[in-house]
VOGU-3710 file (C-alpha; in Angstrom, 3 decimals, decimal comma):
1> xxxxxxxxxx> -17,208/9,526/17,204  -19,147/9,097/14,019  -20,062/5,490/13,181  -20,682/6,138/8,813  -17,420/3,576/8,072  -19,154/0,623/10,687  -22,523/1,680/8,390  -21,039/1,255/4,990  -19,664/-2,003/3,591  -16,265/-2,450/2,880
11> xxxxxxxxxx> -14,501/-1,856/-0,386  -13,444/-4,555/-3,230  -10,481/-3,322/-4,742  -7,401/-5,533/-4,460  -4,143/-5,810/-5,842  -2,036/-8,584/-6,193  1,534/-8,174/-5,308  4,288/-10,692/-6,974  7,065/-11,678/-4,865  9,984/-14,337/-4,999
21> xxxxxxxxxx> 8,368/-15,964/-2,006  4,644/-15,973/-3,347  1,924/-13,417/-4,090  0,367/-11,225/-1,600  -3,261/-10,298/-2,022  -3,548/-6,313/-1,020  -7,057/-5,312/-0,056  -7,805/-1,486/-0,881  -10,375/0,344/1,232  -10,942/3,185/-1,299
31> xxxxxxxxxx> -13,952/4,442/0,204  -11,763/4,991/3,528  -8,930/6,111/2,308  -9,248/7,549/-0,874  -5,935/9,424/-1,174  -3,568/6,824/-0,153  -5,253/4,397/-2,258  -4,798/6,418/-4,995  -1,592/7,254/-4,433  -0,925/3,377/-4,025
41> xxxxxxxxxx> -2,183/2,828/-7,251  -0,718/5,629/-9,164  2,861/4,403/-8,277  2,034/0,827/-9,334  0,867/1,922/-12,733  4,804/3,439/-12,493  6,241/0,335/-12,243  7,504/2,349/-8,936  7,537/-0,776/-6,658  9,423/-2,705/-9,154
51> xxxxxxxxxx> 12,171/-4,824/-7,754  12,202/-3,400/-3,904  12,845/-4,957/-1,206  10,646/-5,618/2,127  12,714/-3,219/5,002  10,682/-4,534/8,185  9,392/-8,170/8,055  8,094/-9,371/11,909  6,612/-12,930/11,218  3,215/-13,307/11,860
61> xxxxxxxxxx> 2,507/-9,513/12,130  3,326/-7,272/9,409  5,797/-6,814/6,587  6,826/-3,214/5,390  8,415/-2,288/1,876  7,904/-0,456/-0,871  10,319/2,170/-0,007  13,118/2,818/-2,898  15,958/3,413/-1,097  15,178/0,231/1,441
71> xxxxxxxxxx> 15,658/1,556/4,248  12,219/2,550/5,139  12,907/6,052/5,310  12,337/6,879/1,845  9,812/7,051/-0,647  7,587/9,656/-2,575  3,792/10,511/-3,190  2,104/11,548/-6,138  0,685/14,747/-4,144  4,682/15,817/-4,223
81> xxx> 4,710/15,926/-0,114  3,520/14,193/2,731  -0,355/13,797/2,685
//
């Protein structure tokens, strides 16, 4: 297993996401994971995210969302199919 990603230091890009319950700071690792990051972004700039809902929320683990159709089973890419 190649060690490069323990070698270089992380990425700085962050987002912050609004929400009715407070804002959510979003760390990107573009470096790592340069195509979902993108894609991340790209649909932001869209306004794509706009007013959905969070599908899976598990306190003190992990909240999911950003899926149109809220269900968790939706949702698009700008590379028009699963990447």
């Amino acid at each position: 297993m190649s060690n490069i990603y323990i070698q270089e230091p992380p990425t700085n890009g962050k987002v912050l996401l609004k929400t009715t319950a407070g804002d959510i700071d979003i760390e990107l690792w573009s470096k790592e994971a340069p195509k979902a990051c993108r894609n991340f972004i790209q649909l932001c700039l869209e306004a794509y995210y706009d007013n959905t809902i969070f599908h899976r929320v598990v306190p003190g683990f992990i909240v999911q969302g950003g899926d149109p159709t809220g269900t968790g089973t939706g949702g698009e890419s700008i590379y028009g199919a699963p990447f």
